[in-house]
C-alpha positions in Angstrom: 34.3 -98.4 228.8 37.5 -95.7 228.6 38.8 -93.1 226.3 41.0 -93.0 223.9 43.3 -90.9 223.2 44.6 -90.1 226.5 45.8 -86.1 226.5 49.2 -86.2 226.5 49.3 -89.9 225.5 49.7 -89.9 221.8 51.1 -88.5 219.2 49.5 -85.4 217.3 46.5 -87.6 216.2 46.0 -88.3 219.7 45.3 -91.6 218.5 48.1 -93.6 220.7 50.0 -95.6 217.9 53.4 -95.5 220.2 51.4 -97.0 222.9 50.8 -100.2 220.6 52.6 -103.7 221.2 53.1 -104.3 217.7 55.0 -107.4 218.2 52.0 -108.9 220.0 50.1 -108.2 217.2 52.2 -109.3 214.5 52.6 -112.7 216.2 48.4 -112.8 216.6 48.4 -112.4 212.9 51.2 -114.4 211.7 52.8 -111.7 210.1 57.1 -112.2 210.4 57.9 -110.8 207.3 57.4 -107.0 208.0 59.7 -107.0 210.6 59.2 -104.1 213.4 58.2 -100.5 212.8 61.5 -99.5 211.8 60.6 -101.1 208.7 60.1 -98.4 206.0 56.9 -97.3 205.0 54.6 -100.2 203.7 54.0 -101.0 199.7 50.4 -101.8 198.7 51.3 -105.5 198.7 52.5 -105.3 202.2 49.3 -103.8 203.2 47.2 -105.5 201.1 49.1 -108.9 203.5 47.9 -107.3 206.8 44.4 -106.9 206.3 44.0 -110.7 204.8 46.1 -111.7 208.0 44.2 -109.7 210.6 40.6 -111.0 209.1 42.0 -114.4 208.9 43.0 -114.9 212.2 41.1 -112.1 215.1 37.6 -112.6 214.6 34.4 -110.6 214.8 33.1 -111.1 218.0 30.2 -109.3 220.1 30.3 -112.2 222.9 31.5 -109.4 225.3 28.4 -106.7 224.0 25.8 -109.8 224.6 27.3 -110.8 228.2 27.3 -106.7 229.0 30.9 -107.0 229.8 33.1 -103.5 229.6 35.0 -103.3 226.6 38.1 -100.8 226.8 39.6 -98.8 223.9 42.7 -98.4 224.7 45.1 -99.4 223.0 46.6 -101.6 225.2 43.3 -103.3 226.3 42.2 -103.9 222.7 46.3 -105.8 222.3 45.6 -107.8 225.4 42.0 -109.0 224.2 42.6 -109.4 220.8 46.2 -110.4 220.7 47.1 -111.7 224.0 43.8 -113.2 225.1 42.9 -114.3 221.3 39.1 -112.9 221.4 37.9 -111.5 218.5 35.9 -107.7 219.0 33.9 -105.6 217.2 34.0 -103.2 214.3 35.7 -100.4 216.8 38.2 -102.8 218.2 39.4 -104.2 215.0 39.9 -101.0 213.1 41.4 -99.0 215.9 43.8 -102.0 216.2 44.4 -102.1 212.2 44.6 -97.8 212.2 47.3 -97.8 214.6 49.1 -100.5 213.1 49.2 -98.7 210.0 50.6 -95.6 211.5 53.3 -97.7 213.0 54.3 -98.0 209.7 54.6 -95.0 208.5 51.1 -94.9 206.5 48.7 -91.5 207.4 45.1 -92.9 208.0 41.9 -91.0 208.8 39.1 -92.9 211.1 36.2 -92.6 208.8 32.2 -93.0 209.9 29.5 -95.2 208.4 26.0 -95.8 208.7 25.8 -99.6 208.1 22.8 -100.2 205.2 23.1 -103.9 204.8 20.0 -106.1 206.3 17.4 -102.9 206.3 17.0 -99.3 205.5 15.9 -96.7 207.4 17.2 -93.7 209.7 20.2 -94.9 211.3 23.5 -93.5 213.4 26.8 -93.6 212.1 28.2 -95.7 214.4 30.6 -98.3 212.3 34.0 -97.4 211.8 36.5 -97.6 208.8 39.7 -96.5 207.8 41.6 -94.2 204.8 45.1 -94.4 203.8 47.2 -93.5 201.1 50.3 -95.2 199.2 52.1 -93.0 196.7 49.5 -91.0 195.2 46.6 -93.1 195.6 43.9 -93.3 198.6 42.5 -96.8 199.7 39.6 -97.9 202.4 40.5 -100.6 205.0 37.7 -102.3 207.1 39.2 -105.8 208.9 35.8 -105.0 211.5 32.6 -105.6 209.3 30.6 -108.3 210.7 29.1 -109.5 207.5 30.0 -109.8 203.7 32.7 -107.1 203.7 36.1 -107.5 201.3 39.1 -109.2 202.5 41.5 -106.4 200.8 41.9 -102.6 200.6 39.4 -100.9 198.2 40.3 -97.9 196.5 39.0 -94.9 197.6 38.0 -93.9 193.9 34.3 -93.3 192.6 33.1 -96.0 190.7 36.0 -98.6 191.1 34.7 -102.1 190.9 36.8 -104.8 192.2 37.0 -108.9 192.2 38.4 -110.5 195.6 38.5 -114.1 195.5 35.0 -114.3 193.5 33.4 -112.2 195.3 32.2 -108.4 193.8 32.1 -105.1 195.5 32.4 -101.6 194.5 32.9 -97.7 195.9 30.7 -95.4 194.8 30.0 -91.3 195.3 26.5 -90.4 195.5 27.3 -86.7 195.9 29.6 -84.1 197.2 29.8 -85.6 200.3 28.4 -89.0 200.2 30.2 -92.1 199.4 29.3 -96.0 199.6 30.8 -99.8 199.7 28.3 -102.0 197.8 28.6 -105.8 198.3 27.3 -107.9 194.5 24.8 -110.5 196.4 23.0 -112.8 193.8 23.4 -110.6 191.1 22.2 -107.6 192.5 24.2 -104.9 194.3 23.4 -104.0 197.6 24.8 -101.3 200.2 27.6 -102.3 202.8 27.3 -98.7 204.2 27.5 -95.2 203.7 30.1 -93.1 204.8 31.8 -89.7 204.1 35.3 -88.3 203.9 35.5 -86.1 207.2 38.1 -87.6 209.2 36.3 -88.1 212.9 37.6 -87.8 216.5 38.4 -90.2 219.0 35.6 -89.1 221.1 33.3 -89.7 218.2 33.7 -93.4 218.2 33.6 -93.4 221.9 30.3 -91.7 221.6 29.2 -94.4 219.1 30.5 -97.6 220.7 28.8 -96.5 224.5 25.7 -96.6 221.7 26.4 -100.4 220.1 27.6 -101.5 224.1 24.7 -100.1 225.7 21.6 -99.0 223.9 18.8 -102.0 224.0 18.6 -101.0 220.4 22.2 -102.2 219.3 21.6 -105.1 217.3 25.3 -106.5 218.6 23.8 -106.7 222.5 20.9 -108.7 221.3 22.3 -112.5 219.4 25.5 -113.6 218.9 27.7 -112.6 215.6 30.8 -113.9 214.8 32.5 -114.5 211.5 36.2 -115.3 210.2 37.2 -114.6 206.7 40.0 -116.3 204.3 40.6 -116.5 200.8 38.7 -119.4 200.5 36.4 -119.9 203.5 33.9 -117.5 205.4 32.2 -118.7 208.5 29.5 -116.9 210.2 27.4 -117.4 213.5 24.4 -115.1 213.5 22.1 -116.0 216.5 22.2 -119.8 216.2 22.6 -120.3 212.2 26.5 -121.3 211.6 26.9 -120.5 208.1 29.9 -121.8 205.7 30.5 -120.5 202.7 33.5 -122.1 200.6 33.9 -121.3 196.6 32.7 -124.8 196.4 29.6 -125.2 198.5 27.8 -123.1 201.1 26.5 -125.0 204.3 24.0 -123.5 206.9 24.0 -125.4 210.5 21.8 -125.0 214.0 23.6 -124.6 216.8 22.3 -125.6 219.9 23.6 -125.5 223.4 25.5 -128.5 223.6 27.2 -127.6 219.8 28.3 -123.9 221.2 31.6 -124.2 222.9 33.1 -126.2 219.6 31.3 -124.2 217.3 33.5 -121.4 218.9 36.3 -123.4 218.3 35.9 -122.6 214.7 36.4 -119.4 215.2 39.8 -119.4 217.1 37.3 -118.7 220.8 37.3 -120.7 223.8 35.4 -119.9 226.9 35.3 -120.2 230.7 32.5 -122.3 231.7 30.9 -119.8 233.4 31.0 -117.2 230.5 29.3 -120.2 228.8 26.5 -120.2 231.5 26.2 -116.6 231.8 25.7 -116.7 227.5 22.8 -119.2 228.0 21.2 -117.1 231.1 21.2 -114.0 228.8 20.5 -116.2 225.4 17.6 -117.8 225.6 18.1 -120.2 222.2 21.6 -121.8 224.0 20.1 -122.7 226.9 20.3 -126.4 227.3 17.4 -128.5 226.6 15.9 -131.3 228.6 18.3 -133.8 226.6 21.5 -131.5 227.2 20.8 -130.6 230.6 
C-alpha cells in the first residue's frame, strides 16, 4: 500500500486530481457526453449521470483484500485497476476515483468519514469514505463505494431530506451539532447506512483507515467475498457465497459454489486468472471444489 497525496504532486488539496487519466475513466464508465475537463463546471444533472455510470459499470470488489494482495492509492494505480484492468475496489478506491473526477470538473469536494452502522451496532472506526460537493448554493453527498444498499444518486446534504431513487427510500439526517447520518428504508423500517460528520479529513486519514480494512484480521472485507453492481433497475450482490438479485420485479437469492464462481463473476463485469481462482479457493474455504467439481 502507498500514499496519496504525493508532496509536491497535487494541487493545493494535495489530493492529485491533475494526475488523473480522465479519459480512461470516462470510457470505463460510458460517459461521452461530458466531453474533457475543459468542459465547464458540471450541472446537477451532469453529476447526478456520473455517479449512476460509475455504480453501473466499476464494481464493489474486495477480491484483492481477501487474496492479501497490495492495493495502491494512487491515483494512477486506482485508473489502471479500475479503469484499465476493469476490477472493481472498495469504498476507498471508488470514492477517491469519483472525488478526483469531480474536481476535474471544476466541482470543490471534501473527503468525508463514516462509521458504517448497517448489519450491527457497536463501537466501531470510521474507516468508510464519502464525498461533499456543492452546485450553486446547495451541498450534496456522493458515495459510488458502499458495498451494500446505498443510493444510486447524490443526496442532499440537508437535515431531514427524504428522497425516492428508483423505489427505493433513503434519508439524511442530523443528530446533533456534529453528527449526521444516511438511513436506508428496509421493509418499512429505517435503518442506518452510516454516520458521519462534516470535518473534511486528510489523505493520510484514509490511508490510516484502509491499512485498517487491508490488514486487520478484524476487517470484515479480508474475511468473505463482497461484490455488488447497481443500476436503475437491477442490484446484484455476492456476500460470501449467497448471489443475491434484486429487480423491481422479483428478488432471487442463489448458492454459489466452486464450479459456479468464475461466471458468477462474470455478472459483475470480473474475470480472473486461473490461479487467482485457486489462490481464492486456498484462502476461501466455501469455493473450494468439492469431490464432484474436483
Amino acid at each position: 500500500m502507498t500514499f496519496i497525496g504525493k508532496k509536491g504532486s497535487g494541487p493545493a488539496t494535495g489530493w492529485g486530481a491533475e494526475r488523473l487519466d480522465l479519459a480512461a475513466y470516462l470510457s470505463r464508465t460510458g460517459i461521452s457526453t461530458l466531453g474533457s475537463a475543459d468542459t465547464p463546471r458540471l450541472t446537477f444533472d451532469n453529476l447526478r449521470e456520473l455517479h449512476r455510470a460509475h455504480l453501473a459499470t466499476i464494481p464493489f470488489d474486495n477480491i484483492d483484500l481477501v487474496l492479501g494482495t497490495p492495493v495502491s492509492l494512487e491515483p494512477e494505480a486506482i485508473v489502471d485497476k479500475m479503469c484499465r484492468r476493469r476490477r472493481g475496489g472498495c469504498c476507498h478506491e471508488h470514492n477517491l476515483l469519483f472525488g478526483l473526477v469531480l474536481e476535474r470538473f471544476g466541482l470543490p469536494v471534501e473527503r468525508l468519514a463514516a462509521r458504517v452502522r448497517l448489519g450491527g451496532e457497536g463501537p466501531r472506526p470510521r474507516t468508510h469514505m464519502l464525498l461533499k460537493t456543492t452546485i450553486g448554493d446547495v451541498d450534496w453527498l456522493c458515495d459510488v463505494g458502499f458495498g451494500s444498499d446505498g443510493f444510486l444518486e447524490p443526496l442532499p446534504a440537508r437535515n431531514g431530506a427524504e428522497v425516492t431513487q428508483y423505489g427505493r427510500h433513503f434519508r439524511v439526517l442530523a443528530h446533533d451539532q456534529f453528527q449526521w447520518s444516511v438511513d436506508v428504508l428496509i421493509t418499512g423500517e429505517w435503518n442506518r447506512l452510516y454516520e458521519f460528520t462534516h470535518e473534511p479529513r486528510q489523505a493520510m486519514d484514509f490511508t490510516v483507515a484502509h491499512h485498517f480494512l487491508s490488514t486487520h484480521p478484524r476487517s470484515m472485507l479480508r474475511r468473505s467475498l463482497l461484490l455488488q453492481r447497481l443500476t436503475v433497475d437491477r442490484w446484484i450482490q455476492l456476500r460470501g457465497t449467497q448471489l443475491r438479485t434484486v429487480t423491481p420485479s422479483e428478488q432471487t437469492t442463489e448458492q454459489i459454489t466452486a464450479s459456479r464462481l468464475r461466471q458468477a463473476l462474470t455478472d459483475f463485469g470480473i474475470a480472473l486468472t486461473s490461479p487467482e481462482l485457486l489462490k481464492l479457493s486456498q484462502i476461501l474455504p466455501e469455493f473450494a471444489p468439492s469431490a464432484q467439481e474436483a
